[in-house]
N, C-alpha and C positions, 0 to 999 in steps of 0.2 A: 539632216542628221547623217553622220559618218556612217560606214560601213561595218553593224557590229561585231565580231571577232569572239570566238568562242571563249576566250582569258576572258569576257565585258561580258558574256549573256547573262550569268549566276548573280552580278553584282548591280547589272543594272533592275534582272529581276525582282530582286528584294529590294532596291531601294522605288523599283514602281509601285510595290504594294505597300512598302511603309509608308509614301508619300498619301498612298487612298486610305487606309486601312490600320496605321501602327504597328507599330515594331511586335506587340503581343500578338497579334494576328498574322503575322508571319511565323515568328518562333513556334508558334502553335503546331502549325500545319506542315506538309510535306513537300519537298521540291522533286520534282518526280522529269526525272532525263532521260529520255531515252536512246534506244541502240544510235539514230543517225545524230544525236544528242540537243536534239529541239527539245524545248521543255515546257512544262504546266503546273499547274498548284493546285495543292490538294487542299483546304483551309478545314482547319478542325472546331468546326460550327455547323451552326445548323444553317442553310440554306438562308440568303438574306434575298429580298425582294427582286423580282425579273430583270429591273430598269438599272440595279445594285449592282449583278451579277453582270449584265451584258455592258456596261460600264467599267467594269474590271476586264473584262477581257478583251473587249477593243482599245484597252489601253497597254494590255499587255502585248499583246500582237503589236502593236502601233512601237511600244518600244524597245521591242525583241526584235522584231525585224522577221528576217530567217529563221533566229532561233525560236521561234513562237512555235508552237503546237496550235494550229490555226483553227483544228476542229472542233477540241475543247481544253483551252486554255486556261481556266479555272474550273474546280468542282470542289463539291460542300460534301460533307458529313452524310450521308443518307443518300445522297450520287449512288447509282450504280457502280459499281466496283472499289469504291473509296473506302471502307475500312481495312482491307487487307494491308491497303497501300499507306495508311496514317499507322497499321499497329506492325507493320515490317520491322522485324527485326536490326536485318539489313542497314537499315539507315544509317546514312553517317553525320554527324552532327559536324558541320563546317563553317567557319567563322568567316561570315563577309565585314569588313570592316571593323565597325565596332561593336557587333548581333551576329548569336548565330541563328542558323537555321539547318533545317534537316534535309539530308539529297538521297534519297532513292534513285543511283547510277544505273541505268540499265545496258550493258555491254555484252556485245558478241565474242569480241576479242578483250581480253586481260579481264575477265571475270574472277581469275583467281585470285588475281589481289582485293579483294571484294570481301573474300572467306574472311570467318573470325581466327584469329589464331589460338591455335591450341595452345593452353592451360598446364601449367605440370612440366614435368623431366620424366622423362622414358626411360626404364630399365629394362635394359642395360641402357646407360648412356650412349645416346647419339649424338655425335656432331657432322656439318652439315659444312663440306667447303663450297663457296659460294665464290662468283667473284663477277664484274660485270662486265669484261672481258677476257676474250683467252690472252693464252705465253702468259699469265702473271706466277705463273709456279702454282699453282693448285693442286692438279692433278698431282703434281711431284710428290709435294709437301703431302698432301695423303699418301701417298707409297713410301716417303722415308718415316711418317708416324707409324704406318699400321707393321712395317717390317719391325720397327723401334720398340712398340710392342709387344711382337711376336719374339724377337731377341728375350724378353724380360718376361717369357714364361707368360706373357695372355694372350688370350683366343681374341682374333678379330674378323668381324664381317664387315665386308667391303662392298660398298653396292654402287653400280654407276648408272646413275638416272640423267646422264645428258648423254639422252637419247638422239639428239639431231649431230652431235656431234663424238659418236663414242669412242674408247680409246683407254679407259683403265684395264679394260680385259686383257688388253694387248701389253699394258706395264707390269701385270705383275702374272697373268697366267700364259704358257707357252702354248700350242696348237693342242700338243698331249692331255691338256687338264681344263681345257675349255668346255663346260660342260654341253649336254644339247639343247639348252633354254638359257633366255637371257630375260633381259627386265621387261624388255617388250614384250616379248612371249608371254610371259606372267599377265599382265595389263589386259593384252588381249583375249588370252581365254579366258580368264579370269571373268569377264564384261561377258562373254558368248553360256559357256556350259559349266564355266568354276572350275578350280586350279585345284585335285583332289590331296591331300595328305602323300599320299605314296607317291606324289610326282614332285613333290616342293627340291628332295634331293636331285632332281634332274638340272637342277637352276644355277647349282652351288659347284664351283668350282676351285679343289685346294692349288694355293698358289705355292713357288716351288720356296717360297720362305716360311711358309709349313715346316720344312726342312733341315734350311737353314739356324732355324731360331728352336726356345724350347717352347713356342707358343702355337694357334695355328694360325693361317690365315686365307680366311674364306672367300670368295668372289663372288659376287651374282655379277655378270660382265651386262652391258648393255645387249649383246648382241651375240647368241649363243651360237651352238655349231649348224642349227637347221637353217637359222638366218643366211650365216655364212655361207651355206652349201645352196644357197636360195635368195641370191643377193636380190634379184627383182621383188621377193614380197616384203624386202625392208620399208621401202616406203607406204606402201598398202597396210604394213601394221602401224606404223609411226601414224599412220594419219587414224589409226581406230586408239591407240595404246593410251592417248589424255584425253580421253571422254568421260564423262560422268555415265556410271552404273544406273540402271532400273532393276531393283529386289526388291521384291513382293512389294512394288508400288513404290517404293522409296530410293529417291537420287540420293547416289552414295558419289560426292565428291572422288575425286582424283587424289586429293591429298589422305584422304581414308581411304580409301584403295591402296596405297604405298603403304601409308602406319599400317596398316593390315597385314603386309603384305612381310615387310620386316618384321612382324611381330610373330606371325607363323614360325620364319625361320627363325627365330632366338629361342620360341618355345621348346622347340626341338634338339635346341642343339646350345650347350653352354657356351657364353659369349662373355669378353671383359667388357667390349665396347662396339660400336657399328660406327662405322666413316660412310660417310652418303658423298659420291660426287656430283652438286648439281649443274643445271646446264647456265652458261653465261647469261648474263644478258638480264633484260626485264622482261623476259618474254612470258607464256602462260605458262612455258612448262618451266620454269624458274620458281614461282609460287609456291605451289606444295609443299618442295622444301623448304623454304622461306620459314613459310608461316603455319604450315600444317603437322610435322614429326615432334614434336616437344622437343626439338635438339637445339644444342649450342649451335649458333650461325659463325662460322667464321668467315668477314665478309674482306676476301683480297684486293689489295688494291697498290698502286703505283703513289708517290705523292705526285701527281700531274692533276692539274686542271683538270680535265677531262672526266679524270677518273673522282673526285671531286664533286662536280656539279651532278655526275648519274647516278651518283649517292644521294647527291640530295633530292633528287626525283622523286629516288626510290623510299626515303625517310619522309618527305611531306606526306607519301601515301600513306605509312606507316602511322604516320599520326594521327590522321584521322580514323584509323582502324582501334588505336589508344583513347582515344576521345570517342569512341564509339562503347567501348569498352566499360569505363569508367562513367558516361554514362549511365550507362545501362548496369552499371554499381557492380560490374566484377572488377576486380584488379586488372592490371596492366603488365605482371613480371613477367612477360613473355619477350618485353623490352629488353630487360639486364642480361639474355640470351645474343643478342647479338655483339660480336666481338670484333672489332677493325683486324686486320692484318698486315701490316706495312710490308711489301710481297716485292720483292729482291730491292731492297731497303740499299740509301746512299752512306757512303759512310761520314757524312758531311753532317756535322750535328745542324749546321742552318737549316738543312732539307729537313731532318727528322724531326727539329721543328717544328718547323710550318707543317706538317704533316699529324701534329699531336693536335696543334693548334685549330687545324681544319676539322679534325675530326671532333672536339670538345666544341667546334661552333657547330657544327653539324648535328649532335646530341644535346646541345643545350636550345638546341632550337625547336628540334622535331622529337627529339625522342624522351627528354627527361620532362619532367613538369614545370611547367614556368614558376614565378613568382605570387603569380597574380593568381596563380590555376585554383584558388582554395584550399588545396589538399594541407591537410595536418601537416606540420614540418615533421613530424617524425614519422608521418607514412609518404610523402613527397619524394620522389623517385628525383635528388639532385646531388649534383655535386662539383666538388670546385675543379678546375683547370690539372692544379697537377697532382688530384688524388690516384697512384698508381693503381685502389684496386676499384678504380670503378671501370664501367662500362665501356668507355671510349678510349680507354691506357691501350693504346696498340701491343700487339704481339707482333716481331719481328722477322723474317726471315732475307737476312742480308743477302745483295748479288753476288755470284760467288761465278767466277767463271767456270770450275768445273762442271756446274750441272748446265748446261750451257743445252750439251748432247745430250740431255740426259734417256738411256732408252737400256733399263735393267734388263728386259726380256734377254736382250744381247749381250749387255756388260753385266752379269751378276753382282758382280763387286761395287756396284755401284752402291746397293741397297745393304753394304757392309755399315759396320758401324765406324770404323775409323774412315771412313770415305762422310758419311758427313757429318758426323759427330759436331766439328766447330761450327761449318754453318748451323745447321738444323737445333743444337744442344738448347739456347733460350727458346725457341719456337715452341720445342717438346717439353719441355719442364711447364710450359708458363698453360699447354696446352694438357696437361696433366692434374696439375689445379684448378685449371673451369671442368675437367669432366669432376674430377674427386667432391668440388667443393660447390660449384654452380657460381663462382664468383671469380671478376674478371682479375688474371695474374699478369704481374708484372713482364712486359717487354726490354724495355729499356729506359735508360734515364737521358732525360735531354738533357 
């Protein structure tokens, strides 16, 4: 027997118990993975005879290999610890072949993509720039929306949660208005003694397009003035700052800890909208924003390969979190929240193309509901190729060699309006109608 490969364990699993036992006997019960990602079966029955059971498990082991849970590779109904693990929430219903079955992933690292995601739109509206590499223009495009805003009479809070890599504090607040707490700081006390009312204003810092504009615009910077003046205990907080909370007994996510956390400040302080910068990548601390703030995701990206396939990564996971969902008979429109951004766009209409084209295989794959999915057509989360207003119609922001340097702190004028009014103009309108309306606006036309 070849050598089997973690892509082969799941599928060879279930086709060794359908082969003893039927396809209903599988669907039934739980696949239960854990941290080094060996697995076992949870079967949701009552216990079948000594010779039954140990017959199933020496053939799971035998053809699991490695991946076998060798100590106990199957367990029944009335097992020691097996109902928690058959009525887990958690589960994600995942399709081997032509049958699903249920996976109970247990992960040390990327637990956050695990969480269900949050339900609703947040008021004030949140959006949430995402992207899964840096230089895509992100962080930019947050600083010429929230100024864009602030020109046009509304208040914006600005919050930068890529904490490994920070750096909006620095584009839009000067040394002078850098407040003495940053997002980490929050996180951290927050988790230790709690983050009282009268300190939340230590967080917030007005940026100088405050100013500029007839609007305001507020900052929580990653990394406030104590940090700064304390550059050694930045990593010592970063490594406590995405922990899950313990209150009165109860694990409070990381991703509720931020909604929390924004939502304090908006209480206090009238806001049009909140811009969330999260941190690249698929890392854990990417998640929360992801999947946890009720906000528009706007997720940047190059038309390149590259940039391509780690979407698609990130969307299979996604799906199963949808099909966990729906399942479990809640809706799924937490989906029609995520928005492409084609992020310093070619001006070659074949690229912009292939780029519409990629992302409508991308969401007709993982994110909208198949054909076959059952759902009512008129509840069926689909749509064709070149409906501009649905979920996968990119929003644009073309390359433009002036933002090249782009660094406001220093150039003020950068963050004028006739500076980027022609790049930035579709990006901002299109991004105007997913806050007002929660429905995906037109980019461009190919």
């Amino acid at each position: 027997m070849a050598h089997l490969l973690f892509d082969d364990s799941l599928p060879q699993l279930v086709a060794t118990l359908t082969s003893f036992a039927g396809r209903e006997f599988v669907e039934a019960g739980t696949v239960l993975r854990d941290a080094s990602g060996r697995l076992s079966f949870v079967a949701d029955r009552a216990p079948i005879d000594d010779d039954q059971r140990e017959k199933l498990g020496r053939a799971l082991i035998e053809s699991l290999g490695p991946y076998a849970r060798t100590d106990r590779p199957i367990s029944f109904r009335g097992d020691g610890g097996t109902e928690p693990i058959l009525a887990a929430p958690e589960r994600l219903p995942v399709k081997v072949g032509n049958q699903f079955c249920h996976l109970l992933d247990r992960r040390i690292v990327g637990a956050g993509w695990l969480d269900a995601p949050m339900a609703g739109r947040a008021e004030p509206p949140r959006v949430v720039f995402a992207s899964l590499k840096g230089g895509v223009g992100r962080s930019t495009a947050l600083a010429v929306a929230a100024a864009d805003l602030a020109r046009r009479n509304r208040n914006v809070l600005v919050v930068d949660l890529d904490l490994e890599a920070p750096g909006l504090g620095d584009l839009l607040l000067d040394a002078s208005r850098t407040p003495e707490f940053g997002t980490i700081d929050y996180l951290v006390e927050n988790g230790i003694g709690g983050v009282p009312d009268s300190n939340l204003q230590a967080h917030i810092g007005s940026s100088g397009l405050t100013a500029a504009g007839g609007g305001r615009v507020d900052v929580l910077p990653a990394l406030g003035r104590r940090s700064l003046n304390h550059p050694e205990n930045v990593l010592p907080k970063l490594s406590r700052a995405m922990i899950e909370d313990i209150v009165r007994d109860r694990v409070v996510p990381v991703a509720e800890q931020i909604s929390s956390m924004i939502s304090r400040i908006t209480e206090r302080e009238q806001y049009d909208a909140v811009f969330i910068d999260s941190r690249a990548g698929l890392s854990e601390l990417a998640a929360p924003a992801v999947l946890g703030l009720r906000a528009t995701v706007l997720l940047f990206g190059n038309a390149q390969k590259q940039t391509i396939e780690g979407y698609r990564a990130l969307f299979a996971a996604l799906q199963l979190l949808a099909q966990r969902d729906l399942d479990q008979k809640r809706d799924a429109e937490w989906r029609t929240m995520l928005r492409p951004v084609y992020a310093k766009g070619s001006l070659d209409t074949a690229v912009s193309d292939r780029f519409i084209e990629d992302m409508f295989d991308l969401y007709s794959t993982h994110i909208y509901d198949a054909e076959d999915s059952g759902e009512d057509a008129l509840e069926a989360l689909r749509f064709v190729r070149d409906d501009e207003s649905a979920p996968h119609w990119p929003l644009i922001v073309p390359f433009s060699q002036n933002f090249v340097d782009f660094d406001p702190a220093r150039i003020p004028d950068q963050l004028t309006q006739p500076f980027y009014e022609q790049t930035y103009r579709p990006f901002l309108s299109g991004l105007d109608a997913a806050m007002s309306s929660g429905k995906a606006a037109p980019g461009f036309k190919a």
